[in-house]
N, C-alpha and C positions, 0 to 999 in steps of 0.2 A: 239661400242661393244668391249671385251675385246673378246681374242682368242678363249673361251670356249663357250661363249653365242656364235659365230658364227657357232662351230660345234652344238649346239643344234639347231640352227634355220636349218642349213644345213636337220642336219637328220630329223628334225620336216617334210620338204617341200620334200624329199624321202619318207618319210613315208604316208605326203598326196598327192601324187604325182600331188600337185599344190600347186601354191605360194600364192592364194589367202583361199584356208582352212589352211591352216599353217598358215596365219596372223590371221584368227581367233583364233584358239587352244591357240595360244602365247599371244593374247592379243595387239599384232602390227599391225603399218598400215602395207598395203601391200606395200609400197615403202620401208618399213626398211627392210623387210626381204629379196624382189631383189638385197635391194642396201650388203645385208650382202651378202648374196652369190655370187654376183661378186665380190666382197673386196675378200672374202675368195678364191676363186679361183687367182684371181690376187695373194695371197700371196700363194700358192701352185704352181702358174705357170699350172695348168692342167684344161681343161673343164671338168668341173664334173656334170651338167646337158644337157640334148637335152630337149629343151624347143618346143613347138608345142602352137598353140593356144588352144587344148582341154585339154592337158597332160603335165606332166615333169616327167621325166626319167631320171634315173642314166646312165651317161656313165659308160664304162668300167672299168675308172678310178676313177669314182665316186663311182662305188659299192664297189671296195676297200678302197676307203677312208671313207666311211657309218661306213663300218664296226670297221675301226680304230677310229670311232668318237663313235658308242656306248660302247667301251673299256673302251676310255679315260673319259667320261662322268661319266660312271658309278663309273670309280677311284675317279675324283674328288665329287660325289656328298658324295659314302663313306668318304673318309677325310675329308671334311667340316662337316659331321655331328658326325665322330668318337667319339669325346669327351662331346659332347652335345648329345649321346644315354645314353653314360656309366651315366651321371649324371642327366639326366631327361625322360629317356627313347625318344622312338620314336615321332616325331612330325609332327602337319601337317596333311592334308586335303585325303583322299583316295574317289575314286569313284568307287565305283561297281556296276556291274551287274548280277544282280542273277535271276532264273526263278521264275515267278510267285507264283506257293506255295508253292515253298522251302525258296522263301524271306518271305512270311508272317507268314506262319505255323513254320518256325524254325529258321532263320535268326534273323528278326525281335524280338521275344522275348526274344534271346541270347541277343540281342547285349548293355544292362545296364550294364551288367557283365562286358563286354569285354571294356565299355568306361569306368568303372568304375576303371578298371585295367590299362589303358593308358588314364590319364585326360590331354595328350596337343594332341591325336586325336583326328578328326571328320571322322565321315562319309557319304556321300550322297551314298544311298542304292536307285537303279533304278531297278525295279521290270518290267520286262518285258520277252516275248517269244520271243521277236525275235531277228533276227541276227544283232550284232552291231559293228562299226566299233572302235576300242578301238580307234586308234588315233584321227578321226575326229569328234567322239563323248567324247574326252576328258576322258575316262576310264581306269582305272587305271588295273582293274583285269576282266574278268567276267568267272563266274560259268557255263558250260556246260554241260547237258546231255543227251548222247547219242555220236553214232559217228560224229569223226570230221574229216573235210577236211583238205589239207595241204596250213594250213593260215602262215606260215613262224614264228609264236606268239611260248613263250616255254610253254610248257603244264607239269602240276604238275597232275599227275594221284593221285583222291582221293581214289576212291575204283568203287565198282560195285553194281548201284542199282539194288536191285533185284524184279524182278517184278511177279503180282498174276492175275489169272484169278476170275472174280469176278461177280454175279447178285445179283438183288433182290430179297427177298422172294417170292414178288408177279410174277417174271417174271416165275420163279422156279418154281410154283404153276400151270402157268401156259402151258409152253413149258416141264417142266422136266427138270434135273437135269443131264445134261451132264457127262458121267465119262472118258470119252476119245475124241481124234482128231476125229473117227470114227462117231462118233452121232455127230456132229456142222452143217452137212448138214439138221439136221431136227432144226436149232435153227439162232437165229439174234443176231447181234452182234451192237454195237454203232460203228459204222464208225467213224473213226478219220482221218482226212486231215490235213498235215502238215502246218501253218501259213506261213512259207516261200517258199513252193515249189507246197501245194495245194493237192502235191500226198497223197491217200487215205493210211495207211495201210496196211497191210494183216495179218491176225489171225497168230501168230508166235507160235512154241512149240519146245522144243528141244528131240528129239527121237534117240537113237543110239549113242548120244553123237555129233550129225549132227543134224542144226534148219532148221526144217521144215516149211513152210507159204501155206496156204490159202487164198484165198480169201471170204468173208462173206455175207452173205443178211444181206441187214440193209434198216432199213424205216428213219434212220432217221443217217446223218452227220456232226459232228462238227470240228472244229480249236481250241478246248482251252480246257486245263484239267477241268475249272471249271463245261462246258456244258460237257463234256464229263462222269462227276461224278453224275451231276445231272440229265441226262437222264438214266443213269441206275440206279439211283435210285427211278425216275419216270417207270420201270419195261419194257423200251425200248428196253433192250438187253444185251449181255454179254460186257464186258470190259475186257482187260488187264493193269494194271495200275501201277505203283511204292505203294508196300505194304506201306509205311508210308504216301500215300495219303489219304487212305481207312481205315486206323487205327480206328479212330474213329468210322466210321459208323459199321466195322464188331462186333466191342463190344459193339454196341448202336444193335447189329441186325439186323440192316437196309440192310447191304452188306453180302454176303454168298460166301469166298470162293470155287470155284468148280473146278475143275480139277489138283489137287495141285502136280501130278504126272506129268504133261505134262506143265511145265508153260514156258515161252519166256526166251529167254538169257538176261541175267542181263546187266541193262546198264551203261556205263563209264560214271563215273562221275569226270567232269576234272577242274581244275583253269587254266584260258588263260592269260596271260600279256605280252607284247609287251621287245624285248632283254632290252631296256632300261633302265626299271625297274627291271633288274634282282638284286642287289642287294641294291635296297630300303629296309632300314631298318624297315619300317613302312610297306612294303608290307609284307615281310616276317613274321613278326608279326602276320599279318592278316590273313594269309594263312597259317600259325601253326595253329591259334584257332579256323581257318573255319573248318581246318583236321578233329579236333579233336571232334569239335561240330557235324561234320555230320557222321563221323563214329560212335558216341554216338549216333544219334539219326535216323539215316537213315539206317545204315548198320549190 
């Protein structure tokens, strides 16, 4: 391996803090990428991993060197590609991940446009909720909403989805027509439990300019936006939900708006990608026309 493939392989096996997910990612057996990083360390003269039978870990001197290898990386992958952007645009393969039905409902029907206007991209678009590891799942960008933990990844803040408190005709019909936090005690809500953590919820409002939470009776609890939509529109109970999930059904009728004075703090809606990627010319691309797509269509 030449100098530069051994800091990629370096930072790949930081990144999966194992030598044997880094040989997957890369596409290498696991003996090239051991034998790269003792080479590489042999040629720095420093131990730059604590290796363990379940883990690897950056020494001291490793963390510093990480960081000077996603520098130099990202210098050399811009140079290599400098003249071959200006003359064929961006190229090459991206992978995302985006939430369930913001991938289908808005993603997905953008994205003719979008290859239409960059024909030596591709994309594999992974439509899923839950939490993914960019590096050992091989991902290049993924779309998040709501808050986020501090995953060490750079975050491109899109905007703020904003969200609507929402029933059905027939639930309306028959509970009544909520017009404030004050009346929920006499009314049911669809419980939502978070896919990765389980925890339920609580009825959010913002009042005073300070967000307020309850907690709800509900007969009935789900994990996923889809069941989440279609049991209040089965007349289960109220919801709070991102207004461009619900778009359609409120001007089909189906969904009714209620309490539009008291509705939950808007949620971030953010692009995650890994330092290494910071100036991929193909990601950057992608993430101008995501901006712009979901502020048009979401915001």
């Amino acid at each position: 391996m030449d100098r530069i493939d051994l800091f990629r392989v370096f930072a790949r096996v930081v990144e999966c803090a194992s030598f044997t997910r880094a040989a997957d990612t890369l596409g290498l057996p696991r003996s090239s990428v051991s034998a790269a990083v003792i080479e590489l360390e042999a040629r720095v003269g420093a131990r730059l991993l604590h290796r363990t039978t379940r883990k690897v870990s950056p020494t001291q001197d490793g963390k510093a060197f990480y960081e000077r290898c996603l520098r130099l990386i990202a210098d050399v992958d811009e140079t290599e590609g400098l003249f071959r952007q200006t003359s064929v645009g961006p190229t090459g393969k991206l992978r995302i991940d985006v939430p369930g039905r913001i991938g289908r409902l808005i993603i997905a029907p953008a994205l003719p446009e979008f290859l239409d206007r960059h024909p030596q991209l591709d994309i594999e678009l992974r439509v899923t909720d839950r939490a993914v590891n960019l590096v050992e799942d091989s991902i290049d960008c993924v779309l998040r909403v709501g808050p986020l933990g501090d995953s060490g990844l750079i975050a491109r803040k899109i905007g703020d989805l904003p969200l609507i408190n929402v029933a059905s005709p027939g639930y309306l019909a028959q509970y009544g027509t909520p017009s404030a936090p004050d009346d929920l005690g006499e009314h049911l809500a669809v419980n939502y439990a978070s896919p990765s953590t389980g925890r339920v919820e609580d009825w959010e409002w913002i009042e005073d300019g300070e967000m307020r939470t309850r907690p709800m009776r509900s007969r009935v609890t789900v994990n996923s936006a889809e069941a989440y939509i279609a049991c209040c529109l089965a007349g289960l109970g109220l919801i709070q939900i991102p207004a461009y999930d619900v778009r359609g059904h409120i001007e089909a009728n189906e969904l009714v708006e209620v309490m539009p004075l008291h509705r939950a703090e808007p949620m971030p809606m953010t692009l995650l990608y890994p330092n290494r990627q910071h100036l991929s010319r193909r990601l950057q691309v992608f993430a101008d026309w995501l901006e712009l797509l979901l502020k048009r269509e979401l915001l």
